[in-house]
DRENDO-1510 file (C-alpha; in Angstrom, 1 decimal, always signed):
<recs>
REC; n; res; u; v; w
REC; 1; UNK; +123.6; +217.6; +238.5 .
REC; 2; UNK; +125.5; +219.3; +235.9 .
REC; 3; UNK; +129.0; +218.6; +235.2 .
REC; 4; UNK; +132.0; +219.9; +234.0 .
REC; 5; UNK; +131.5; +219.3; +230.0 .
REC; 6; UNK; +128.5; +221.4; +230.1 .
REC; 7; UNK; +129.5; +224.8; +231.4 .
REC; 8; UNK; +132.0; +226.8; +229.2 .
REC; 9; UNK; +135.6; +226.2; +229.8 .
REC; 10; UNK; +137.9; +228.2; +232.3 .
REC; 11; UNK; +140.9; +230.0; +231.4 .
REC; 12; UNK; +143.0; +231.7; +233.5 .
REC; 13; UNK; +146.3; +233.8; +232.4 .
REC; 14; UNK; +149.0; +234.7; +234.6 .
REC; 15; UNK; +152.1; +237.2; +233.9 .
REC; 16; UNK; +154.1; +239.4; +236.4 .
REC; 17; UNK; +152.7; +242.9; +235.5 .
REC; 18; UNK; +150.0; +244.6; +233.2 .
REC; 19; UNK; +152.4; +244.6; +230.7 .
REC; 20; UNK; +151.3; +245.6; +226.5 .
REC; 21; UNK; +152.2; +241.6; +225.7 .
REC; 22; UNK; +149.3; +240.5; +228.2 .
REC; 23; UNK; +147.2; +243.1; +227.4 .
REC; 24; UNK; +147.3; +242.7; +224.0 .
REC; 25; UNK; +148.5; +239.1; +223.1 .
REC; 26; UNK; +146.1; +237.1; +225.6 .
REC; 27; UNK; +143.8; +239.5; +227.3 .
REC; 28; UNK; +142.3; +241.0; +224.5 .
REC; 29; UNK; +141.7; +237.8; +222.8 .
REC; 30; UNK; +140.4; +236.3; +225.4 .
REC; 31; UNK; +138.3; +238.6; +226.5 .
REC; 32; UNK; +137.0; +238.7; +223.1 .
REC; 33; UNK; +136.0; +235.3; +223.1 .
REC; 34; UNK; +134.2; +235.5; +226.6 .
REC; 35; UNK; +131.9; +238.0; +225.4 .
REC; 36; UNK; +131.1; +236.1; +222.5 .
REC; 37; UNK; +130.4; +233.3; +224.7 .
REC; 38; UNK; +133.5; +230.6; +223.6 .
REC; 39; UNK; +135.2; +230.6; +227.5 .
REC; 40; UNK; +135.2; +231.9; +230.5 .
REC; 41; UNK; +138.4; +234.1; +231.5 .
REC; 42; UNK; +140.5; +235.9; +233.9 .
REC; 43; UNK; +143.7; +237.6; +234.0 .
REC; 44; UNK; +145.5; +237.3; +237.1 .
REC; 45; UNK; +149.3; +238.2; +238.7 .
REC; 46; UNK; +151.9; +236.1; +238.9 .
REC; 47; UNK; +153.7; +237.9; +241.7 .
REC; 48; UNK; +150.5; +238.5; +243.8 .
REC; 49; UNK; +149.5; +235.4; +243.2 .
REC; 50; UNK; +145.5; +234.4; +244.4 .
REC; 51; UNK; +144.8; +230.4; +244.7 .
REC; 52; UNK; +141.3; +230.8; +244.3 .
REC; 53; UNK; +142.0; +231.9; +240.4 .
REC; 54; UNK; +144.2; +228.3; +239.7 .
REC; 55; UNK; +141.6; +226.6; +241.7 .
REC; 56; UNK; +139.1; +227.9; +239.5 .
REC; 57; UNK; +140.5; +227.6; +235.8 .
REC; 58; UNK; +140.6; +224.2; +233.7 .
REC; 59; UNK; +143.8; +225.7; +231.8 .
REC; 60; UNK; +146.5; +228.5; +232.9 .
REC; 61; UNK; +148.6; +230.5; +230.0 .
REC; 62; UNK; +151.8; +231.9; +231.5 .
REC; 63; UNK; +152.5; +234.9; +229.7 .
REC; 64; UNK; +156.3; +234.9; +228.9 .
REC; 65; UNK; +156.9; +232.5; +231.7 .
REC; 66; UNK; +160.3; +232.3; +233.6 .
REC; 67; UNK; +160.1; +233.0; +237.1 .
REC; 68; UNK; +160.4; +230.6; +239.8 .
REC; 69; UNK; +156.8; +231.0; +240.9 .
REC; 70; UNK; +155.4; +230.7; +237.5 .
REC; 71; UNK; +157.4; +227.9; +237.2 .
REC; 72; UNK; +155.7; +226.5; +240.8 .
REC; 73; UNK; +152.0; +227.5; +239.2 .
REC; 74; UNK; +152.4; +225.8; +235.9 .
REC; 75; UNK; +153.7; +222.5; +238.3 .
REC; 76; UNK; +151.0; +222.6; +240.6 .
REC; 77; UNK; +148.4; +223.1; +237.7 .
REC; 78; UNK; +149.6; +219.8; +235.5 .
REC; 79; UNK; +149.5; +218.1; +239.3 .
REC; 80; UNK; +145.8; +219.3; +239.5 .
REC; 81; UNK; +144.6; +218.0; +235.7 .
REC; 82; UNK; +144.7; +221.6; +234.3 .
REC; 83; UNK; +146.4; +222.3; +231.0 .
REC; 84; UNK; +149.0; +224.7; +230.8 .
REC; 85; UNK; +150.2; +227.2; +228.1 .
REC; 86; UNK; +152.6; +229.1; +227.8 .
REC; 87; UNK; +152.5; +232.8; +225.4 .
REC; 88; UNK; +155.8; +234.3; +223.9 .
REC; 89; UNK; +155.8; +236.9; +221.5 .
REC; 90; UNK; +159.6; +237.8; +222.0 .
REC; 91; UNK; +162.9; +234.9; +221.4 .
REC; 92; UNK; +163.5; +235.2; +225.3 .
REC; 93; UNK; +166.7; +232.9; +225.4 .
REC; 94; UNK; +168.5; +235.7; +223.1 .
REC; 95; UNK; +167.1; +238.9; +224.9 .
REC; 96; UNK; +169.9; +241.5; +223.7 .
REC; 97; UNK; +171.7; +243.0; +226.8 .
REC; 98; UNK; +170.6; +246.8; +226.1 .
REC; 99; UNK; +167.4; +245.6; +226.6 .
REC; 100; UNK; +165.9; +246.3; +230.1 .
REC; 101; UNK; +164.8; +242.9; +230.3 .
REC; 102; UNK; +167.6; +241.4; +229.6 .
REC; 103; UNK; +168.3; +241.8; +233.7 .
REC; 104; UNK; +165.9; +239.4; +234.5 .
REC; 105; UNK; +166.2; +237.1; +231.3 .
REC; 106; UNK; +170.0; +236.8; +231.5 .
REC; 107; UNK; +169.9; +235.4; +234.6 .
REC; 108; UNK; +170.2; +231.5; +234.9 .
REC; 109; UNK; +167.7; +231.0; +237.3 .
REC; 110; UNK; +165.0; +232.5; +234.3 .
REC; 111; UNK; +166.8; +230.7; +231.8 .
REC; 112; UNK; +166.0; +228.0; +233.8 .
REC; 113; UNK; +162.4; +228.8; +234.5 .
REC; 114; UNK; +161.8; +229.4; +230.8 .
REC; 115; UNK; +163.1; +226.4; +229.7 .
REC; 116; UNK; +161.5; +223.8; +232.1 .
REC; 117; UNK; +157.9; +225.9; +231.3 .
REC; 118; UNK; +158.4; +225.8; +227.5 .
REC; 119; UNK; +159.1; +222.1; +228.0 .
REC; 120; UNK; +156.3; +221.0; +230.5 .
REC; 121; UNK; +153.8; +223.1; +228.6 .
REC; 122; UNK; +150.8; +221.2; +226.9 .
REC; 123; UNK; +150.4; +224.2; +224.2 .
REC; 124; UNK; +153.6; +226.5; +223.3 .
REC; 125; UNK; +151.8; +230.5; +221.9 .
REC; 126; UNK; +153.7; +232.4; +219.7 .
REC; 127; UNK; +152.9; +235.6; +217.8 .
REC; 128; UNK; +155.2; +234.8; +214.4 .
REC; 129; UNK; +156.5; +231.6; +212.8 .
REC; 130; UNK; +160.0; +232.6; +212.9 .
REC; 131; UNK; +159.9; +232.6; +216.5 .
REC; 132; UNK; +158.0; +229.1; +216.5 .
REC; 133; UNK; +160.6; +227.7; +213.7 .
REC; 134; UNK; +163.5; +228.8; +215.8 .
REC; 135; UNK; +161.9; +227.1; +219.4 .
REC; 136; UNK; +161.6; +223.7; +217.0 .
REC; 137; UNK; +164.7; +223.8; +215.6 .
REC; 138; UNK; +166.3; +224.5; +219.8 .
REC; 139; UNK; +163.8; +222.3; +221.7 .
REC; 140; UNK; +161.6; +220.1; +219.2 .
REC; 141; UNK; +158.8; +221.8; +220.7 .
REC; 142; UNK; +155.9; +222.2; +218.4 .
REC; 143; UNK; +154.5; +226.4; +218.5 .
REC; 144; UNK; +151.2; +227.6; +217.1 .
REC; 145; UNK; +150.7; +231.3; +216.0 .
REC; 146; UNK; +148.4; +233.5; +217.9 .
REC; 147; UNK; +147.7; +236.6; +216.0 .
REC; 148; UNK; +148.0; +239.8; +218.0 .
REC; 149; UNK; +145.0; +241.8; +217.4 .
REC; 150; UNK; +145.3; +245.7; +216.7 .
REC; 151; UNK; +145.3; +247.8; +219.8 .
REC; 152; UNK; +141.2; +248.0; +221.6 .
REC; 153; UNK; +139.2; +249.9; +221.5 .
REC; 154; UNK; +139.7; +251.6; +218.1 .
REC; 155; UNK; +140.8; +255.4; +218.8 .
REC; 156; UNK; +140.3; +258.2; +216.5 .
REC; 157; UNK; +143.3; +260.7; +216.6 .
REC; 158; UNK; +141.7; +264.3; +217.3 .
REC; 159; UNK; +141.7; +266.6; +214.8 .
REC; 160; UNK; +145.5; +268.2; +215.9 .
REC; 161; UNK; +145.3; +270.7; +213.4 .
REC; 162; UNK; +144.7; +273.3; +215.6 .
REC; 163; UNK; +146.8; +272.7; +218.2 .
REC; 164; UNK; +150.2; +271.8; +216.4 .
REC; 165; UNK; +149.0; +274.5; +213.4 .
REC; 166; UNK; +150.7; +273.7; +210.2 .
REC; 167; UNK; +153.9; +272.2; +211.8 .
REC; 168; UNK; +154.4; +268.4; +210.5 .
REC; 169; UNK; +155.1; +266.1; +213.9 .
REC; 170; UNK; +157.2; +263.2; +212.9 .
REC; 171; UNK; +157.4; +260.8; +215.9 .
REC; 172; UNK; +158.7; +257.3; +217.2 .
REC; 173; UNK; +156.3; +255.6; +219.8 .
REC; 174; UNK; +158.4; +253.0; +221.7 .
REC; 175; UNK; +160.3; +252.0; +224.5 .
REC; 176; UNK; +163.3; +253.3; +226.1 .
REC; 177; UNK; +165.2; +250.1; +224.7 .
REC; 178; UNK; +165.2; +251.5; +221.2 .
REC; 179; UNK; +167.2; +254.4; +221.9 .
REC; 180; UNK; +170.5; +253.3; +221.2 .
REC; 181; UNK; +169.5; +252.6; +217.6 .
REC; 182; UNK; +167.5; +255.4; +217.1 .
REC; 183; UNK; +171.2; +257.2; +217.8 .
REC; 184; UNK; +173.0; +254.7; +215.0 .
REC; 185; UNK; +170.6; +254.4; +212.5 .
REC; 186; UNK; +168.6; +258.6; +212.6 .
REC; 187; UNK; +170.3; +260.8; +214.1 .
REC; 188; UNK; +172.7; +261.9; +210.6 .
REC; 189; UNK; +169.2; +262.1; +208.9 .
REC; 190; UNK; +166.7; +263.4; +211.3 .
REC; 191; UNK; +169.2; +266.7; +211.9 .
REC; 192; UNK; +169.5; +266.9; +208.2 .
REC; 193; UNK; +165.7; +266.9; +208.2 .
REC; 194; UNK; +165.4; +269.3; +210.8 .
REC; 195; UNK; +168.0; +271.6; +209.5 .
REC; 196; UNK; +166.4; +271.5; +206.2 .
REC; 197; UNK; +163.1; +272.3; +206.9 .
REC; 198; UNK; +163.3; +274.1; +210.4 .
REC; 199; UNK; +160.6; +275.1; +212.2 .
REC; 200; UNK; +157.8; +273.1; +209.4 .
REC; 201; UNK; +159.0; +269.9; +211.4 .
REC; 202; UNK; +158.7; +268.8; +214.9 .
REC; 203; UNK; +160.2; +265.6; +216.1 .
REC; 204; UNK; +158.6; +263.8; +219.1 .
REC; 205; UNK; +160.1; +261.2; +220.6 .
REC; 206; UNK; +157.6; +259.3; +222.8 .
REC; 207; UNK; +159.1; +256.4; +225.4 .
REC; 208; UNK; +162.5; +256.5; +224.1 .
REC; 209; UNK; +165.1; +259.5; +224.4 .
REC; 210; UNK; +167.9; +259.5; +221.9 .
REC; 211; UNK; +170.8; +261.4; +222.9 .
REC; 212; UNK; +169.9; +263.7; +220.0 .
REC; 213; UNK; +167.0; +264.8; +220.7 .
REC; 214; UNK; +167.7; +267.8; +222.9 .
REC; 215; UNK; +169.8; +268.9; +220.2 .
REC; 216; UNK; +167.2; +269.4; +217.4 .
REC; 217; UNK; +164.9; +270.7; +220.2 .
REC; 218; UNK; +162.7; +267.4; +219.5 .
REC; 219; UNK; +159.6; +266.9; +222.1 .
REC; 220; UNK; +160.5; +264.1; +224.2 .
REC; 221; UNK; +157.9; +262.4; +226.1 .
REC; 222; UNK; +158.3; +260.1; +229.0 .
REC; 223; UNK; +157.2; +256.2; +228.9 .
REC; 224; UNK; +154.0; +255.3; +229.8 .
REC; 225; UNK; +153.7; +252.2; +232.2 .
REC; 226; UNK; +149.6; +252.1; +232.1 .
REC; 227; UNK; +148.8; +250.6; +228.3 .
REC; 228; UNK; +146.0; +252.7; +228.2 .
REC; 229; UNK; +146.8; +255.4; +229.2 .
REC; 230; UNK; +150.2; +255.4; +227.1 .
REC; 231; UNK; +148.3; +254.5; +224.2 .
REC; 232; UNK; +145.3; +257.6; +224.8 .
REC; 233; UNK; +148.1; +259.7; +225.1 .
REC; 234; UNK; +149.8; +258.5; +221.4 .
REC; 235; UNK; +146.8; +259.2; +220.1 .
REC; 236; UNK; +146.4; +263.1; +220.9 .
REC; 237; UNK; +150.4; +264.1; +219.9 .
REC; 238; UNK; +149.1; +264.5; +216.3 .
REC; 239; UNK; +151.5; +262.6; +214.5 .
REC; 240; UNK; +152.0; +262.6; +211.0 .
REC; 241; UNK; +155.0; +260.7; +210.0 .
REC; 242; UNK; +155.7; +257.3; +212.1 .
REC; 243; UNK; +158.9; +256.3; +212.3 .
REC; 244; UNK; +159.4; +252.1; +212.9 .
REC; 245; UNK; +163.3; +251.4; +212.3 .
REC; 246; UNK; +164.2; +247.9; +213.8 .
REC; 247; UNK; +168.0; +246.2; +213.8 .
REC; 248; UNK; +168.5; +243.7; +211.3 .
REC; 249; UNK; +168.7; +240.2; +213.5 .
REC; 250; UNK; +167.1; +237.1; +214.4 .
REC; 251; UNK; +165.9; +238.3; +217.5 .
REC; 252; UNK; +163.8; +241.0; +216.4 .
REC; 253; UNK; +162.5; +239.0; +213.1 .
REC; 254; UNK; +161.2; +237.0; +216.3 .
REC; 255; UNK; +158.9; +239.7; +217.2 .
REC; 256; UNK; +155.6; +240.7; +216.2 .
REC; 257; UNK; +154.7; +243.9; +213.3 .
REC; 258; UNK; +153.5; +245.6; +216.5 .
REC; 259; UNK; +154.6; +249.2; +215.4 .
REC; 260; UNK; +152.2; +248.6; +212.2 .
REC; 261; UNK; +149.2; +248.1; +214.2 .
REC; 262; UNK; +149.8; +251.0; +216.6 .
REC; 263; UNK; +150.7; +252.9; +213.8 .
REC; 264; UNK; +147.7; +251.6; +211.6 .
REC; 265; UNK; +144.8; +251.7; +214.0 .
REC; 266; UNK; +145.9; +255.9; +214.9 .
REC; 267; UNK; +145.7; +256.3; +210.9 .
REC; 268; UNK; +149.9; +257.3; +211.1 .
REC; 269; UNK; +151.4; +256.8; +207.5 .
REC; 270; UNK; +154.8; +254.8; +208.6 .
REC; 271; UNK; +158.0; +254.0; +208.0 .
REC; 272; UNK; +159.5; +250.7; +208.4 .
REC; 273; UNK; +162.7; +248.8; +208.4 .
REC; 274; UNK; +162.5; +246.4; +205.2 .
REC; 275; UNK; +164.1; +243.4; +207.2 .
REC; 276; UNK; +162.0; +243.7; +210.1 .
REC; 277; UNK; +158.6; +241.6; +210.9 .
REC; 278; UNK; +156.4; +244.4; +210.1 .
REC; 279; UNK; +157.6; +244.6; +206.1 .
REC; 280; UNK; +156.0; +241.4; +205.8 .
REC; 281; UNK; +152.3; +242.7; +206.3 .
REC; 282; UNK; +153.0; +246.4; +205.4 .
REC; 283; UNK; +152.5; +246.7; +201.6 .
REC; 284; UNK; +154.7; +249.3; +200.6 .
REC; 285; UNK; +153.6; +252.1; +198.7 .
REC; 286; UNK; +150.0; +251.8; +199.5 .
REC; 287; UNK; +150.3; +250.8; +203.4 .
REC; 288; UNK; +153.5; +252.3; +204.4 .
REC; 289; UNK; +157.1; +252.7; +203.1 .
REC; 290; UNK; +159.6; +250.1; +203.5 .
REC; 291; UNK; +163.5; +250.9; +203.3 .
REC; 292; UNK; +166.9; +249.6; +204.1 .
REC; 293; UNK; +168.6; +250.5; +207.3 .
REC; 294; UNK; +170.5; +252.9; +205.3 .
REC; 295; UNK; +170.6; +256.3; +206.7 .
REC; 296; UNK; +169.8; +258.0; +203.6 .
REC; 297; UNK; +167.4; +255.9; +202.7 .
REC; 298; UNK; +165.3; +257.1; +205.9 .
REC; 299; UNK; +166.1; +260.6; +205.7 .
REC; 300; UNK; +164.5; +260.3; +202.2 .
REC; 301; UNK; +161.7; +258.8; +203.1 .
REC; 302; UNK; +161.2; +261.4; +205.7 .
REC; 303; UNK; +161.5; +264.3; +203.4 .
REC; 304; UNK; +159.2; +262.1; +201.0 .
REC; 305; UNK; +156.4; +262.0; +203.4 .
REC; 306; UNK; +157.1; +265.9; +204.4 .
REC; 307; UNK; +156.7; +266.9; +200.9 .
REC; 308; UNK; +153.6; +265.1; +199.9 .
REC; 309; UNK; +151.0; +266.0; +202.2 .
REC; 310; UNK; +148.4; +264.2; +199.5 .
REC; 311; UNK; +150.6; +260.4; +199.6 .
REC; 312; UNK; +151.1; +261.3; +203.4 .
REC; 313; UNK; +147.2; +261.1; +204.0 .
REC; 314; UNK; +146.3; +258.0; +201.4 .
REC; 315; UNK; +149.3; +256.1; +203.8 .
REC; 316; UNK; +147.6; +257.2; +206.8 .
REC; 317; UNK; +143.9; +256.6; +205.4 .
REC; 318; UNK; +144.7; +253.1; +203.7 .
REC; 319; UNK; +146.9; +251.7; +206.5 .
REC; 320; UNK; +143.7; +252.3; +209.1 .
REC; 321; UNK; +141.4; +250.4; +207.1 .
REC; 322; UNK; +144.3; +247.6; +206.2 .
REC; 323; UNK; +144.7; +247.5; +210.3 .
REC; 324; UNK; +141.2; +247.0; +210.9 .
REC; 325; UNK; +140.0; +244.5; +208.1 .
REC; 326; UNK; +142.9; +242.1; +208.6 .
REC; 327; UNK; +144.0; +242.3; +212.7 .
REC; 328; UNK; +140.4; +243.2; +214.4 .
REC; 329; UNK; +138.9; +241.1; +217.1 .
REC; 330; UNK; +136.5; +240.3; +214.0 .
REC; 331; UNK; +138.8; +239.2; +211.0 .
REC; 332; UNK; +141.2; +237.4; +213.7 .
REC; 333; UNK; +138.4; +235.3; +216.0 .
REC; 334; UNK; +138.4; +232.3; +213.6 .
REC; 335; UNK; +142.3; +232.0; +214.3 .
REC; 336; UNK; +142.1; +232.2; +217.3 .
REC; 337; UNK; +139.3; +229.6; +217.9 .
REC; 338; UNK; +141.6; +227.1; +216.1 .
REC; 339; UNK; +144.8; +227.8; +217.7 .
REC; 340; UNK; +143.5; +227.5; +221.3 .
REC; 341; UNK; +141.4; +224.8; +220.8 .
REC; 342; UNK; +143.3; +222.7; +223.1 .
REC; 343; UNK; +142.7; +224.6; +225.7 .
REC; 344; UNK; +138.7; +225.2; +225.4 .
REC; 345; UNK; +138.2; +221.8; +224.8 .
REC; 346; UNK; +139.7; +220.6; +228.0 .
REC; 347; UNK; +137.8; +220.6; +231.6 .
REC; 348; UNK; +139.7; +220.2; +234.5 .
REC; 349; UNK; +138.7; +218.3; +238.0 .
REC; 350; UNK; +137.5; +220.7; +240.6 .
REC; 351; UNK; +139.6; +221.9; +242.6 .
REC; 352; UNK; +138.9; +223.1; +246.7 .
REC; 353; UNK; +141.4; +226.8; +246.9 .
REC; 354; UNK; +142.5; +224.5; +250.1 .
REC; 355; UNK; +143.8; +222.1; +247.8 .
REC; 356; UNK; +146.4; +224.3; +246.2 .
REC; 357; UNK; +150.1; +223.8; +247.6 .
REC; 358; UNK; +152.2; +227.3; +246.5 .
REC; 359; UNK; +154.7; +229.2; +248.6 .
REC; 360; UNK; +153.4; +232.5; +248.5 .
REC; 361; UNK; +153.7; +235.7; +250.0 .
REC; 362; UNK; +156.8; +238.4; +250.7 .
REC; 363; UNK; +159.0; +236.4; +252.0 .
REC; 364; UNK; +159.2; +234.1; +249.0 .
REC; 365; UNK; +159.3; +236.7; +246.4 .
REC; 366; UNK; +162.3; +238.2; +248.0 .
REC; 367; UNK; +164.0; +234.8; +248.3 .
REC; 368; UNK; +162.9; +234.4; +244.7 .
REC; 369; UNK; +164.5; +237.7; +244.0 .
REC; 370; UNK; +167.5; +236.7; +246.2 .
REC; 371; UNK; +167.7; +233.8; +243.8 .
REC; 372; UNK; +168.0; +235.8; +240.7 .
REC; 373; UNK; +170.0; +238.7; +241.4 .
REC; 374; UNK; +172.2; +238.1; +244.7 .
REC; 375; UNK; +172.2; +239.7; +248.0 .
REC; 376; UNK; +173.4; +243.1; +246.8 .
REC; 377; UNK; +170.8; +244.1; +244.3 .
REC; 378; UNK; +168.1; +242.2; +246.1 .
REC; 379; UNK; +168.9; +244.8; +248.6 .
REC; 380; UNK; +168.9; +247.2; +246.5 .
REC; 381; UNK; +165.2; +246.4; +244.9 .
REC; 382; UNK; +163.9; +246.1; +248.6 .
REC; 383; UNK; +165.1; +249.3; +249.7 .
REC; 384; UNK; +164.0; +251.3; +246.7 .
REC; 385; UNK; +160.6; +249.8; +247.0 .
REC; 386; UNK; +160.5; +250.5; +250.5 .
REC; 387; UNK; +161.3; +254.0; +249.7 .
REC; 388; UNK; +158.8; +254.4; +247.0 .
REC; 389; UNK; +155.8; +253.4; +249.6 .
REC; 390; UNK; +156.9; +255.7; +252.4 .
REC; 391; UNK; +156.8; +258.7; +249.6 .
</recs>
């Protein structure tokens, strides 16, 4: 009879929706290292929560962990043997409150959640070292780097020449969180822009709708909630100027050079906010341009880019291969061997899907809920879900 040290270990992560960090920052590693025959994984929900998948992993990740019933998972898994992780590629203690998160994260019940997770956890993920500097210098607790891989599969942009015809499409791919400093820090420079060179530009704006935009008669696309499907649809709007401007403060230096990679791996030439995570892997110049969040300092970077169609294309051309050779699946694997070792070398007890003691169900995510938010907007939530199933 074979036991547990001989099979390949079990890793299961667990996060509340399909969301780009679980996609990208665990899934696609780990998946990565299943084919390649290092683990055994599976993604799972935290809100539709299955036994059988706890039951069956030596170690859980908790993918930005704060909920009560990830907090009830990552509890029930130390009580079982498993080790638990937990994944964080954002500072989410100082979410800012125009972010849409910050709903949930501001609450003290989350704040609550993250903290006793962060604390209990056997490994602490994080996708920079100024996020992992700033959790040591908080809590004492001890992060390791998991470099986020570029965007998979590779896509090729389609040739958009013949669609958008000569017109140069300057866009920002994002979320609708950004919009409010899209308004502060472009819109002075991006009218210039377009009132300088009229109908040779086209702005898009894809996930995130500054007030502007109407104005200048930019295309303005809606959010995507499916990864794939948002990120298929990026690649065929034929960008040629990528626009990446990020406030100057701690809690985005916390974050990952995301915009690079998505930027990077669609061949985009971009252009980047010099105090912002993703001017410490761009190389300006010859992978992107860098500049202060100055507004003229952007709008001349803009027209830069518009005017030299040559530079434009050697951005575009070296920040693809830059993208690949440093953040694919192949140049990253090695890290990410190391900095999960902890977690492949463990093996748990078996565990019987019987043997696992977790409220589930409806009526405990709505007292969850109930618990975050209050009676009012727990209502609220219920009835507009109730109203989105009946059509």
């Amino acid at each position: 009879m074979s036991s547990a040290a001989d099979r390949l270990p079990r890793i299961a992560a667990f996060s509340e929706l399909r969301i780009p960090s679980a996609i990208l920052g665990v899934d696609q590693i780990f998946e990565f290292l299943a084919a390649t025959g290092i683990c055994e994984f599976r993604a799972s929900s935290s809100l539709e929560f299955r036994p059988e998948d706890l039951a069956w992993a030596d170690s859980i990740i908790l993918v930005r962990g704060a909920s009560q019933q990830e907090s009830r998972i990552q509890k029930e898994a130390l009580r079982l043997g498993k080790r638990t992780a937990i994944y964080l590629d954002d500072d989410l203690e100082n979410v800012p409150s125009t972010a849409s998160s910050a709903l949930f994260f501001h609450t003290a019940t989350a704040q609550k959640g993250l903290l006793s997770i962060l604390k209990g956890a056997d490994l602490t993920l994080v996708t920079n070292e100024f996020l992992g500097h700033s959790l040591e210098k908080r809590h004492g607790v001890q992060a390791t780097v998991l470099r986020q891989p570029r965007p998979a599969p590779p896509i090729t942009p389609p040739q958009a020449a013949s669609e958008y015809g000569n017109t140069i499409r300057i866009g920002f791919l994002g979320s609708f969180d950004h919009h409010a400093f899209l308004e502060e820090l472009l819109e002075k420079p991006v009218r210039k822009v377009q009132e300088k060179f009229g109908q040779q530009v086209r702005f898009v704006f894809c996930g995130s709708a500054p007030a502007f935009a109407a104005a200048i008669g930019a295309e303005v696309i809606p959010y995507e909630m499916d990864f794939h499907a948002w990120r298929q649809r990026a690649a065929g709007l034929g960008i040629d100027i990528g626009l990446a401007p990020l406030p100057s403060a701690d809690f985005h230096r916390a974050k990952y050079w995301n915009k690079y990679l998505e930027y990077g791996s669609l061949g985009i030439p971009g252009i980047y906010s010099e105090d912002s995570p993703n001017a410490t892997v761009v190389r300006s110049e010859q992978t992107g341009l860098i500049v202060p969040n100055e507004p003229e300092a952007w709008g001349n970077a803009i027209e830069r880019l518009i005017r030299d169609e040559g530079f434009r294309a050697d951005l575009g051309r070296a920040a693809a291969q830059d993208v690949e050779s440093r953040f694919s699946e192949k140049a990253l694997a090695s890290q990410w061997r190391d900095a999960v070792q902890p977690l492949l070398a463990h093996r748990a007890p078996a565990t019987e899907t019987s043997a696992i003691r977790i409220a589930q169900g409806p009526w405990q995510h709505w007292r969850d809920r109930y618990a975050l938010y209050g009676a009012r907007r727990t209502i609220a939530m219920l009835r507009r879900r109730l109203q989105r199933r009946r059509g």
